[in-house]
C-alpha positions in Angstrom: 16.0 15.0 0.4 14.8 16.0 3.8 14.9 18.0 7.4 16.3 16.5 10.0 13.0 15.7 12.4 13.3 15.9 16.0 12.4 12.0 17.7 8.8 12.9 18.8 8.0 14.3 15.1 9.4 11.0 14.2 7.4 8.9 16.2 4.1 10.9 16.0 4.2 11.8 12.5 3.1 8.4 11.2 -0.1 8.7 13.5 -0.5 12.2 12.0 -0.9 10.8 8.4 -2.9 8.1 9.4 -5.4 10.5 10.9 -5.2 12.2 7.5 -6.3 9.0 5.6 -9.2 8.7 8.3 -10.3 12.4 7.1 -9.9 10.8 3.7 -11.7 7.5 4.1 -14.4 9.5 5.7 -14.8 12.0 2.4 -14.6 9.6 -0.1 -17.2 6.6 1.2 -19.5 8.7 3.9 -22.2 8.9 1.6 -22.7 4.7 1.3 -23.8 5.7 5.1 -26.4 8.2 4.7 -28.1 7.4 0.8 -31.7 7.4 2.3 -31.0 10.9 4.1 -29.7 12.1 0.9 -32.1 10.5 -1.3 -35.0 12.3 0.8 -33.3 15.1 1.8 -32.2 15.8 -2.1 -35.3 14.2 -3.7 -33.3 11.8 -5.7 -33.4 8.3 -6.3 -31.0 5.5 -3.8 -29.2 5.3 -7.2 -28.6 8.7 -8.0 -27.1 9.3 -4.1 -25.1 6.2 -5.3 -23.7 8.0 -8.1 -21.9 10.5 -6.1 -19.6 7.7 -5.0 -19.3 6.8 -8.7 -18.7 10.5 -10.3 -16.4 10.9 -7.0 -14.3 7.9 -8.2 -13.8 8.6 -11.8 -12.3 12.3 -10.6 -10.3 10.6 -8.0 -8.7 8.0 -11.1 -8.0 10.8 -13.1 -6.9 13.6 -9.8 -4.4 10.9 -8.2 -1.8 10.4 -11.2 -2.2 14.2 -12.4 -1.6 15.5 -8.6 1.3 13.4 -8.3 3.0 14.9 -11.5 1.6 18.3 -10.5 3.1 18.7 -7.2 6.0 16.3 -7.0 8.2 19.4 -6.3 6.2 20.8 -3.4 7.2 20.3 -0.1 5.6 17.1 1.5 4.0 19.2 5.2 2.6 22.4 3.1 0.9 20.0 0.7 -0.9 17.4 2.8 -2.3 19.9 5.2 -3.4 22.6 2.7 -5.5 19.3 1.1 -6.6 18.5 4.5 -8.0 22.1 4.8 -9.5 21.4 1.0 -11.6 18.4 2.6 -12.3 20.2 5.7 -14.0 23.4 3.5 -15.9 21.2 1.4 -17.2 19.1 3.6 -18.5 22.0 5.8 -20.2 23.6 2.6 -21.8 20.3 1.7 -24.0 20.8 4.8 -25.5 24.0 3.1 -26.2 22.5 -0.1 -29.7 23.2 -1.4 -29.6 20.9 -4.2 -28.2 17.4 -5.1 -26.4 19.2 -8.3 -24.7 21.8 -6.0 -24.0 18.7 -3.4 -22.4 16.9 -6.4 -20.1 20.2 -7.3 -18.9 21.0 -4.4 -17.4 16.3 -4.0 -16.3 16.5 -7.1 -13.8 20.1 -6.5 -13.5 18.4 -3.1 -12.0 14.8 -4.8 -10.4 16.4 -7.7 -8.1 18.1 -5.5 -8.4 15.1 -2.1 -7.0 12.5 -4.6 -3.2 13.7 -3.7 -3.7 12.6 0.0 -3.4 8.9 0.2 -0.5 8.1 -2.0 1.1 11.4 -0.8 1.0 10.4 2.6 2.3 6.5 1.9 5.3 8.1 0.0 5.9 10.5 2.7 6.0 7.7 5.3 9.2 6.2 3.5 10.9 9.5 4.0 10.2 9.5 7.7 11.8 5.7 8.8 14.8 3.3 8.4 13.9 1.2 5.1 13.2 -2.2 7.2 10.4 -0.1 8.7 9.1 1.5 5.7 6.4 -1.6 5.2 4.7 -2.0 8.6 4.6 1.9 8.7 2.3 2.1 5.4 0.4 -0.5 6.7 0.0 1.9 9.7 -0.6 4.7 7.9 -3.9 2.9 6.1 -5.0 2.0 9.6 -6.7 5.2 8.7 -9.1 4.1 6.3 -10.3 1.2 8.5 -10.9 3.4 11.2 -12.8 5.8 8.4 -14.9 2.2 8.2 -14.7 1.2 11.4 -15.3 4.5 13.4 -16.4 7.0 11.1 -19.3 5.1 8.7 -21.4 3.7 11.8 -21.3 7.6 13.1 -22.0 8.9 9.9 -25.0 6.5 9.8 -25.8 7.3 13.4 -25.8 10.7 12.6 -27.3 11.1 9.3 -30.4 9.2 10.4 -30.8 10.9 14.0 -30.1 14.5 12.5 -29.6 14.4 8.8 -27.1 14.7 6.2 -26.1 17.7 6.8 -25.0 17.1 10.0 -23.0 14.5 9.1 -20.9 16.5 6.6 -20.7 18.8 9.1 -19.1 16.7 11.3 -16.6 15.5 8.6 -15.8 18.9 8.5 -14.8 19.6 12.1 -12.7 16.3 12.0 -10.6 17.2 8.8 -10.1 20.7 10.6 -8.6 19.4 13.5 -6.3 16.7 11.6 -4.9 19.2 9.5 -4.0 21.2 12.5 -2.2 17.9 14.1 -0.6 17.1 10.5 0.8 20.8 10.5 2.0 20.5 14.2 3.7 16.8 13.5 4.8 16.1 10.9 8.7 17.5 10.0 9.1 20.3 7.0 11.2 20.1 4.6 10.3 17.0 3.1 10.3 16.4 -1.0 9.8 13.3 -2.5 10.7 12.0 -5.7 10.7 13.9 -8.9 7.4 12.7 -11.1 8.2 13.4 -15.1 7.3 11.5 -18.4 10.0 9.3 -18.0 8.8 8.0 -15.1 5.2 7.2 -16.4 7.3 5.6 -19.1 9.3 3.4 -16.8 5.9 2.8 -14.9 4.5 0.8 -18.1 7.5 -0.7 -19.2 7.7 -2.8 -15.5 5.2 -5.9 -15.5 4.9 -6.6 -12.0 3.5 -3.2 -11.6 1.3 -3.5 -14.0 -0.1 -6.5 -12.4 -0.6 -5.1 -9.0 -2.2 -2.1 -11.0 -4.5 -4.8 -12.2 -5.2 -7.2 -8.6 -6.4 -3.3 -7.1 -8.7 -2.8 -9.9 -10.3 -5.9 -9.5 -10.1 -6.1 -5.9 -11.9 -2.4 -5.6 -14.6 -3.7 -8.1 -16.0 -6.5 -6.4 -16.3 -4.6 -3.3 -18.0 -1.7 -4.4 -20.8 -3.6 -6.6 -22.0 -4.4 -2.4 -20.4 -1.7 -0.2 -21.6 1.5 -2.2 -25.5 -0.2 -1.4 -24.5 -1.8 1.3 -27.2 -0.7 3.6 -30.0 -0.2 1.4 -29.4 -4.0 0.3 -29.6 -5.2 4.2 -32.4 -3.1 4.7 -34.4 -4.6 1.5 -33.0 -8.2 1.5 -33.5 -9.0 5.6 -35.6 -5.8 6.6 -32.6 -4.2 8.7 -33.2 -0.9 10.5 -30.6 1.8 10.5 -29.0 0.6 13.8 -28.7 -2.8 12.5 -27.4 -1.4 9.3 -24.9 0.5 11.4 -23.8 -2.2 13.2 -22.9 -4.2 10.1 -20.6 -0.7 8.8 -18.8 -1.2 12.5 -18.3 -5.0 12.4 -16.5 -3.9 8.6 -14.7 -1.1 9.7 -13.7 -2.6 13.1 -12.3 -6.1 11.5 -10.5 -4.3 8.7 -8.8 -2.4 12.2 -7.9 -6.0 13.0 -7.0 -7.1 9.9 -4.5 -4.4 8.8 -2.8 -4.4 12.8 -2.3 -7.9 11.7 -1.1 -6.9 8.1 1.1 -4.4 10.3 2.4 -7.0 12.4 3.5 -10.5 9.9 4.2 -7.8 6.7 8.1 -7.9 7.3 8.1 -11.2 8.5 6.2 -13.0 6.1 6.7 -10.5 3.1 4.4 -8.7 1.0 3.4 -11.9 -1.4 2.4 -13.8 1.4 0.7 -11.1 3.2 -1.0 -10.4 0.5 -2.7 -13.8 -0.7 -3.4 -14.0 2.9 -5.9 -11.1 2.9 -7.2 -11.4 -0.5 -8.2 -15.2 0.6 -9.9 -13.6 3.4 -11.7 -10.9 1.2 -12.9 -13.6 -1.4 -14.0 -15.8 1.6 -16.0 -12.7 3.0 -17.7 -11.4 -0.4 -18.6 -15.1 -1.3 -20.3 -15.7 1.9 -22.5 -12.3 1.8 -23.6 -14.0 -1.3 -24.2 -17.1 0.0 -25.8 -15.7 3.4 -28.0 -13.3 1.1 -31.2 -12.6 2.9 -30.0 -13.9 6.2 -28.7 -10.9 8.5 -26.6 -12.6 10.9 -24.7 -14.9 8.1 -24.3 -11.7 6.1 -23.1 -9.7 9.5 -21.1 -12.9 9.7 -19.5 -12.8 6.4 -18.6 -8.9 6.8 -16.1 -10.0 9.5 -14.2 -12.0 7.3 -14.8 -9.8 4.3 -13.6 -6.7 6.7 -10.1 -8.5 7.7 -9.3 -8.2 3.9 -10.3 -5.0 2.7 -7.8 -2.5 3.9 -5.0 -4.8 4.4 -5.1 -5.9 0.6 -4.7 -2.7 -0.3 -2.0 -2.0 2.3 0.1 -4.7 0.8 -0.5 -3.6 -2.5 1.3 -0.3 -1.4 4.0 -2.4 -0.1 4.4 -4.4 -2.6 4.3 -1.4 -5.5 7.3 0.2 -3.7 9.2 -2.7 -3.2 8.8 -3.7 -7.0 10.7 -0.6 -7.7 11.4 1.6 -5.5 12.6 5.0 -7.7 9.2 4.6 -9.3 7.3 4.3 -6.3 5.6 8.2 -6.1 4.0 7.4 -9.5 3.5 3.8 -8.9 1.4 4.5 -5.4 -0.3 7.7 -6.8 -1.5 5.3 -10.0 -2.5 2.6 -7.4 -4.6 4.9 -6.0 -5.9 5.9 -9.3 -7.1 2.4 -10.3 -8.4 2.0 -6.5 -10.9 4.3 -7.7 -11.4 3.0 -10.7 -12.3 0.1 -9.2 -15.0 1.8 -7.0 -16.6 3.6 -10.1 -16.6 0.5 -12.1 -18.2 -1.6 -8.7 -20.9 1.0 -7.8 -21.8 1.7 -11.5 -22.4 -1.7 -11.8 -23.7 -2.1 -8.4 -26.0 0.4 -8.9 -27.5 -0.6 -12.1 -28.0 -4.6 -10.4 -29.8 -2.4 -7.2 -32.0 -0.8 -10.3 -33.0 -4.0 -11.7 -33.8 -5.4 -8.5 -30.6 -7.8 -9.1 -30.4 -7.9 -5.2 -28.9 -11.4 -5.1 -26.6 -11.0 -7.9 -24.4 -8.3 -6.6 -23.0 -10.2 -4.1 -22.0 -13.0 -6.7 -20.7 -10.3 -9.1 -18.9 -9.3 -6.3 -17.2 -12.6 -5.3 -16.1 -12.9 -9.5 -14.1 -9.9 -9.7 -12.7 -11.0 -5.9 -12.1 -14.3 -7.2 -9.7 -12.7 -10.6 -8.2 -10.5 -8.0 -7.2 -13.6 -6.1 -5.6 -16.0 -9.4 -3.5 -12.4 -10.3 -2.6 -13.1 -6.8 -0.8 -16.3 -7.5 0.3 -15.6 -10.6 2.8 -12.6 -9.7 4.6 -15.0 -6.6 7.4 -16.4 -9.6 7.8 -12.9 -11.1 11.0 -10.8 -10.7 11.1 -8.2 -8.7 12.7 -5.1 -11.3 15.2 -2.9 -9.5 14.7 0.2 -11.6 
């Protein structure tokens, strides 16, 4: 069910949810770009500023599927902004925090209630456009992430290490502000998605090939996040890079995941989702198994982030597409529990990421990294000659 939208709500509410996910992208992975400012600014250990990416990712697991159940009968404009107002009080209170434990509190109420956003927004998106659209428009709409990569982190960096970390969040802040005001303004009321209940969960176990794509985000989101979450502290011990050369490496990630998902956005209806999609995790396992090849080198791991950044968002995008084409009456549960494992993923990565980083493991994470990539890639190939269910 749904309002009818007037054509410029139409055409400018897509870039409205995008700029939601950017707010998102930006929450959720701005402090890989500022752990020395909060390690010294918190007095905590590079590992314990780690862990508020991991912590962060276990509520977002648990928030994405339990949000999706708990407001699948709100209406679609009333709940993405009031989350977007969520991320844009938290944030601005993180910059007051006088203690890593309060810092910790304050992500955590932030996530718990954040996790909603993403799959909320990609299920929104196919109420908005014609069906042949609905794939290259969530590919769109997670253009928002890889600008949070490609725009956001390198700021965050800049900022963090020029004026702090609380300047940073403070920033964050402003910008999740301002996109909840252009969400409210844009996008059409009256939009309700579909019902979430426990026979839908049901249904959501019972169908293989989501299950599988479940699985190919998990591993996907693991590999990564054993190297992004310590992304910079590894450059800076393993080839001495500064925080502008450590910046520069978050821009040449974010900016080629840009590239990589306009691509996604691009071939995704011509090609189809399967395609698509062992295109980009190729691409990913190409990138992550070159950082740990290049280890130690700057310029072949700078290198290797270009191709690594051409798969990360896309992979995901197609996993979006290709959870609502597996069934499309299941897809509100089956997006918000991609989500879920997404962050799963990224606990599982940077927990074990963190704990190489510990060790002094600085080599192996990048290998550890490539294996996951490398699962992710074979589950790839297996689903191509599964059916499709039409539940």
């Amino acid at each position: 069910m749904k309002a009818p939208a007037a054509p410029a709500e139409r055409r400018l509410a897509p870039t409205a949810l995008m700029l939601g996910n950017f707010v998102t992208g930006c929450s959720v992975i701005g402090p890989a770009g500022m752990l020395h400012e909060l390690s010294a600014g918190l007095d905590v250990s590079i590992r314990d500023a780690g862990l508020l990416i991991t912590f962060g990712a276990v509520v977002l697991c648990v928030g994405s599927p339990a949000t999706a159940w708990l407001t699948s009968r709100i209406e679609r404009r009333t709940l993405l902004v009031a989350t977007l107002a969520v991320f844009a009080v938290t944030n601005a209170a993180s910059a007051f925090v006088s203690s890593y434990a309060m810092l910790l509190a304050l992500r955590l109420v932030m996530l718990a209630i954040g996790a909603l956003y993403t799959p909320q927004a990609a299920g929104t998106a196919s109420l908005i456009v014609r069906p042949e659209k609905r794939g290259s428009t969530i590919a769109y709409i997670f253009l928002g992430w890889s600008l949070a990569a490609a725009v956001g982190l390198p700021l965050i960096t800049f900022i963090a290490s020029r004026y702090g970390f609380r300047a940073a969040y403070g920033a964050i802040g402003a910008v999740a502000c301002l996109s909840a005001l252009l969400l409210a303004w844009r996008l059409p009321g009256g939009l309700l998605g579909e019902r979430v209940d426990l026979k839908t969960w049901a249904s959501v176990g019972r169908n293989r090939m989501i299950l599988l794509l479940l699985l190919i985000t998990t591993l996907q989101m693991s590999g990564q996040f054993v190297v992004f979450t310590f992304m910079g502290p590894l450059l800076a011990k393993l080839t001495g890079a500064g925080p502008d050369a450590i910046g520069l490496v978050f821009a040449i990630y974010g900016a080629f995941g840009f590239v990589g998902i306009a691509i996604a956005t691009q071939i995704v209806d011509r090609w189809g989702a399967y395609k698509s999609s062992l295109l980009f995790t190729s691409l990913l396992f190409a990138g992550v198994g070159g950082w740990a090849l290049g280890a130690g080198n700057y310029a072949l791991m700078a290198a290797s982030v270009v191709v690594w950044g051409l798969g990360f968002a896309s992979t995901n995008s197609m996993q979006q597409v290709r959870l609502v084409a597996a069934a499309p009456a299941l897809a509100s549960a089956s997006v918000s529990l991609n989500t879920s494992v997404l962050y799963i993923g990224q606990a599982l990565g940077s927990a074990i990421g963190g704990v190489l980083y510990a060790r002094g493991l600085l080599h192996a994470s990048g290998f550890v990294a490539a294996g996951f990539v490398a699962l992710a890639l074979m589950t790839v190939m297996f689903t191509r000659r599964m059916p499709v269910a039409k539940s």
